[in-house]
N, C-alpha and C positions, 0 to 999 in steps of 0.2 A: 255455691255448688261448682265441682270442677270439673271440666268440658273434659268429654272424652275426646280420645288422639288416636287419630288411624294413621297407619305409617305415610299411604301417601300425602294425608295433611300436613304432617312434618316433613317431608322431605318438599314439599311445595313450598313453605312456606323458610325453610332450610336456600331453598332457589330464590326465590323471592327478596329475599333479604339479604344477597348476597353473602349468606354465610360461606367458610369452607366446611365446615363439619357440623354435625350433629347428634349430640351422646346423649344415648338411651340408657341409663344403671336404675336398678333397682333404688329405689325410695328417694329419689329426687326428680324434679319434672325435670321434661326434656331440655338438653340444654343445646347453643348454639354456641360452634367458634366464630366471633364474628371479626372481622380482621386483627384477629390473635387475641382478642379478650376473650370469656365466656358467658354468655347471656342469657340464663335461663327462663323458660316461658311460661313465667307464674301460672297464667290459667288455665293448666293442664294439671295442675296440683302434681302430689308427688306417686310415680309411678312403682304400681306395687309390682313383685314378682312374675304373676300373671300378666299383669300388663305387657310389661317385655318379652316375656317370653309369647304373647299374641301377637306384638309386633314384627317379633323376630317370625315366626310362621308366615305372617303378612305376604313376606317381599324374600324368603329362602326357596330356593329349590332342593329336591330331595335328597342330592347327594350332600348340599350343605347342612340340612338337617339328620344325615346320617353319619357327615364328618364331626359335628357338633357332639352327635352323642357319642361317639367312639374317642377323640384325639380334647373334647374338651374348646376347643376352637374352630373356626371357620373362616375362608376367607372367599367372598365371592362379589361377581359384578350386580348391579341391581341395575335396570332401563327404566326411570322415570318419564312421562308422558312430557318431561322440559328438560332433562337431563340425566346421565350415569351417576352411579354411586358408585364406589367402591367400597364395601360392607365387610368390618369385620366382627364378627360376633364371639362370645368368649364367654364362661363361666367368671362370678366372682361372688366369693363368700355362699355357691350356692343355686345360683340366680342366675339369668341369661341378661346379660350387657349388649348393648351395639354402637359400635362407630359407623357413622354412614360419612363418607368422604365426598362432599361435590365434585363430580368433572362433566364438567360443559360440555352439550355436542358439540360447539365453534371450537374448529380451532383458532389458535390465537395466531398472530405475527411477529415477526421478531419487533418492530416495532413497539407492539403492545405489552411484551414482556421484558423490554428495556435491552434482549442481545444484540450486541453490536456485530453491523454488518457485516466485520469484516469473519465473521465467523462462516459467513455461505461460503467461501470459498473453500472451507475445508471439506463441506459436503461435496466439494465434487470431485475427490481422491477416491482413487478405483480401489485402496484398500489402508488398513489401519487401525488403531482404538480410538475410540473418541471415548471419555469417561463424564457423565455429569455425576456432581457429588456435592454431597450437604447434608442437614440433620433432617428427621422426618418433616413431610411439611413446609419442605423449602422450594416447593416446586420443580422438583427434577422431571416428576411425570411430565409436567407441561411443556419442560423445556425441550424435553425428547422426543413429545406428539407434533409440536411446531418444528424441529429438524428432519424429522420422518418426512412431515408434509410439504416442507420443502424439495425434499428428494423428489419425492412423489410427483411435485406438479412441475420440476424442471429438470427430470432426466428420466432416461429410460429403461428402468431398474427390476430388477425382482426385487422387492421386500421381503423381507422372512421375520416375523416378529414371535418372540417369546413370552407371555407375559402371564402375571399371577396375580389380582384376575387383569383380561384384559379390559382398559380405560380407553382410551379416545379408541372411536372407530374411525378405520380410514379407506373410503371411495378410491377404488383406482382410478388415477388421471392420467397421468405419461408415465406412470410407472405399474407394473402390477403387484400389490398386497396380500400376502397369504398371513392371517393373525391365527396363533395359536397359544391357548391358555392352558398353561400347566394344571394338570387335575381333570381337565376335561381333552383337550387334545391331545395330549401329550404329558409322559407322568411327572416329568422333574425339567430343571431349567438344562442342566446339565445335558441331560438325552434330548431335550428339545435343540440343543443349538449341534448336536451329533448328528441327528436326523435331518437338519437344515443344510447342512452339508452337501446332504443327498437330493436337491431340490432344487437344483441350478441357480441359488440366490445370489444375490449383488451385493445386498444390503442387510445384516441380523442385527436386532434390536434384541437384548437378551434385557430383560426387566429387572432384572437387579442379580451382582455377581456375590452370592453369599456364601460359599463355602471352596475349598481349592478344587473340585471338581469342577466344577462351574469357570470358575477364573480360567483355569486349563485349556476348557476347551477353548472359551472364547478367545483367548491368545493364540491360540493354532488356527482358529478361524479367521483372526486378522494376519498370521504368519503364511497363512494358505492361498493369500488374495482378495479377501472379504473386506468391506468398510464393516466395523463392527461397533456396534452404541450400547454402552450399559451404564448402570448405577452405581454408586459406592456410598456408606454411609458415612463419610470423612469430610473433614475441611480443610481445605486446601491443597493444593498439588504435592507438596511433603511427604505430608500424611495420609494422602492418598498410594503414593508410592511402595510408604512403610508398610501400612496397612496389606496392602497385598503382597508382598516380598514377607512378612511376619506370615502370613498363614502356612505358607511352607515349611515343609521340615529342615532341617540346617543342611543338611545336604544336596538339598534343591535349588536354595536360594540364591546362589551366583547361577544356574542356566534361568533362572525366572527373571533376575535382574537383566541381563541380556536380553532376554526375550521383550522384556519389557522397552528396554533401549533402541531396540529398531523397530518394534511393531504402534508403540503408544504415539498418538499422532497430538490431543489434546489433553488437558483435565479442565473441564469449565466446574469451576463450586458456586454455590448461590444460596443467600440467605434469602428468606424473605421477611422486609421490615416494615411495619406500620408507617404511613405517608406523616405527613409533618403539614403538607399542602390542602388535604381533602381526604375523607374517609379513603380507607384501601390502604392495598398494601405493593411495595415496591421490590422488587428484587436489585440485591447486590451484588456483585460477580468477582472472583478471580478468574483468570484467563490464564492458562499455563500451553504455550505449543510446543513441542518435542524439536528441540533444535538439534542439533549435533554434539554441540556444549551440554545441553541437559542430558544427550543421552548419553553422554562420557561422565557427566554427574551421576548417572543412575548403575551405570558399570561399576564404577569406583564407590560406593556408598562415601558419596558425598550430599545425601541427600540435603544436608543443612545449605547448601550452594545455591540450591534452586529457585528460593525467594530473591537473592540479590539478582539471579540471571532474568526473574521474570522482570523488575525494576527496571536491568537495564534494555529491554526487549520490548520497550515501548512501540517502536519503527514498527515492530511483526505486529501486532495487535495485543501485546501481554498487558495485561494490568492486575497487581497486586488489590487484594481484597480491602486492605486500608487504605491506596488511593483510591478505589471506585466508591467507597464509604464516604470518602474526605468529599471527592467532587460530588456527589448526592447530597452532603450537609452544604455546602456550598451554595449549589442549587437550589435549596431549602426545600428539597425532598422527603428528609428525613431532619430528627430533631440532634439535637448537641448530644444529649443524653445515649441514644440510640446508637448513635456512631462512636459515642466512646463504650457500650454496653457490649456491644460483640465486635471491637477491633484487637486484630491481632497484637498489635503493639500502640496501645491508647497514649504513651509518654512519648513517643515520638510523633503521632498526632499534634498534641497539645504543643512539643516543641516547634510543629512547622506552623502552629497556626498564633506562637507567641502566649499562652498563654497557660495555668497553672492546670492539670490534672482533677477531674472533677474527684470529690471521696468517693463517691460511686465507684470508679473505675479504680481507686485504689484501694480500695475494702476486696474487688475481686482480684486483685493481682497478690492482696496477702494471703488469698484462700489453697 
């Protein structure tokens, strides 16, 4: 007989087990992301249409339940009695779906999420871009709740944060906090970082920059005086460059490269990879800092320049994403496999470490 499932059971037990996710679909029991596998929880048997869609009633509030039935989607925060979700809900084949996302009330440390120190010094530039960027799930949120909170507890800032929904909550300490969540405070990311303007802030956290309105502003808000933190869904400093320079129209794109040339201070990217050590999972970093050199690379679309300038920028604190990979397998952080599965260039890997190219990594380089 199969045990019925009340949301907060799953998302307790979602906490409990250290998963990061927890997906709710029609006619499969609930499942768990548990350090990047998926683990389904047989004794919940498989969940009918009803079922999710009770679940989803559970833990919505009523404008999510009004966005759902008008747009087909939903996207909102949930307060667990041990932790936040981030919940998106979504039609499929019919049915009501849910992803519940863990986020921790602790915040973490730089320590505990592997950034290197040398990265607080750039929190205390009275203005700039700072960009974290990676694919979903690579922990950008966390890295941006732990830099927030650093500000927070060592300078004396207005905060102004953006977000859809909002995740970590943050206690003013030496700095004061205003969090405002698109859809409920405010309508879009765009008019949220225009209005932040207007609110004596120091510091805007814009939650992720997805369309040229958005980019826009928040480039003016670092060209205005602002430190400015946002999202990108790229990897690497490159393609993080291109990626916003492409959303413009052609005749935009040399003042946006410019713009970008003096106002971009960092790009930090980050995988996050299954431990090789002990259950969990480790983050990998590139490090990119806007030197004078990169930002005459970013003028000139020289973007392909930028890997070798971060190479030799070791001294500043730069590290390319296949040396942080290398020194992780090194360390025996991560496995041989893993570090050749998502490096940029796995044959030069294999050449500094003497050794042949696994087929893995050359089955994906013929794809």
């Amino acid at each position: 007989m199969r045990k019925y499932a009340t949301a907060n059971e799953l998302l307790n037990i979602c906490y409990e087990r250290d998963a990061s996710d927890i997906h709710i679909v029609p006619n499969e029991p609930p499942t768990l992301r548990l350090y990047g596998h998926l683990v389904r929880l047989e004794e919940f048997g498989e969940l009918s249409p009803a079922d999710t869609e009770r679940l989803f009633r559970e833990v919505a509030p009523p404008r999510a339940i009004h966005e759902l039935e008008r747009v087909r989607t939903a996207d909102f925060g949930y307060t667990h009695e041990k932790a936040r979700f981030r919940v998106a809900a979504y039609y499929e084949k019919g049915a009501i779906a849910i992803n519940f996302r863990l986020i921790p009330y602790r915040l973490r440390s730089f320590e505990e999420i592997g950034l290197p120190d040398h990265v607080k010094r750039l929190l205390h530039l009275p203005r700039g871009l700072i960009l974290v960027t990676g694919p979903t799930g690579s922990g950008k949120t966390t890295t941006l709740a732990t830099m927030i909170d650093y500000i927070n507890t060592h300078r004396d800032t207005h905060i102004v944060t953006i977000e859809d929904p909002i995740e970590y909550f943050h206690e003013p300490k030496k700095s004061v906090v205003s969090q405002r969540e698109v859809g409920v405070d405010v309508p879009s990311f765009e008019e949220g970082v225009i209005r932040a303007l207007r609110m004596d802030p120091d510091v805007i956290l814009v939650g992720e920059m997805r369309d040229l309105r958005t980019i826009q502003a928040a480039i003016t808000a670092a060209e205005t005086g602002h430190l400015v933190f946002s999202t990108v869904h790229t990897t690497g400093a490159a393609r993080t460059v291109e990626r916003i320079v492409d959303v413009f129209p052609m005749d935009q794109q040399e003042q946006i490269r410019v713009q970008l040339s003096t106002n971009l201070v960092a790009v930090i990217s980050q995988l996050l990879l299954p431990r090789a050590d002990r259950p969990g999972r480790v983050a990998a970093f590139e490090i990119m800092i806007c030197t004078p050199a990169i930002g005459h690379m970013i003028r000139e679309r020289k973007i392909h320049s930028i890997e070798s300038a971060i190479q030799t920028g070791h001294q500043l604190g730069m590290i390319t994403l296949d040396n942080h990979l290398l020194f992780l397998y090194q360390h025996k952080l991560i496995s041989r496999e893993e570090m050749y599965r998502v490096a940029q260039n796995p044959e030069e890997i294999a050449a500094r470490l003497g050794e042949t190219l696994p087929e893995t990594a050359l089955a994906r380089q013929a794809i």
